[in-house]
N, C-alpha and C positions, 0 to 999 in steps of 0.2 A: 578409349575413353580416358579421359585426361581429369583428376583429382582438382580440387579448389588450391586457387594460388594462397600464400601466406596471409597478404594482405585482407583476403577473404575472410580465412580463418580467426584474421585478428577482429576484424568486424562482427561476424558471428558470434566469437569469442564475450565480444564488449554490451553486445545486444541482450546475449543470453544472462548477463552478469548484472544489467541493468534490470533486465526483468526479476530476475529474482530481488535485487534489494527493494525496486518496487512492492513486491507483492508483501515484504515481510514487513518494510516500513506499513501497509497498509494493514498488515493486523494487529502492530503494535498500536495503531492507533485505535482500530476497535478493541482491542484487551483496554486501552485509555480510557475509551468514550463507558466501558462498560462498567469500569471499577469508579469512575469519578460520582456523583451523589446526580439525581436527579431532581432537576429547579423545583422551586417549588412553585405551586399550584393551587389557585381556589376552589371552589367546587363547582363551575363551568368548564374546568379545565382549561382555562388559559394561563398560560404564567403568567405569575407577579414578579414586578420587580421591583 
């Protein structure tokens, strides 16, 4: 049984390294959406703008 050539490894490599910045950029953006103020609102709950 014969091991993944380099090139493999640089892809894996590149794939697995992407996923992670994905997932971190996506919770800085929820920590974002969470600390910024929420719109404001009548009392139907639709926003005003």
């Amino acid at each position: 049984m014969r091991g993944l050539s380099a090139t493999a490894w640089i892809y894996l490599l590149a794939e697995f390294l992407f996923g992670i910045f994905f997932s971190i950029l996506l919770a800085m953006l929820g920590i974002v959406k969470r600390i910024l103020p929420k719109p404001p609102r009548d009392l139907t709950g639709d926003i005003v703008l």
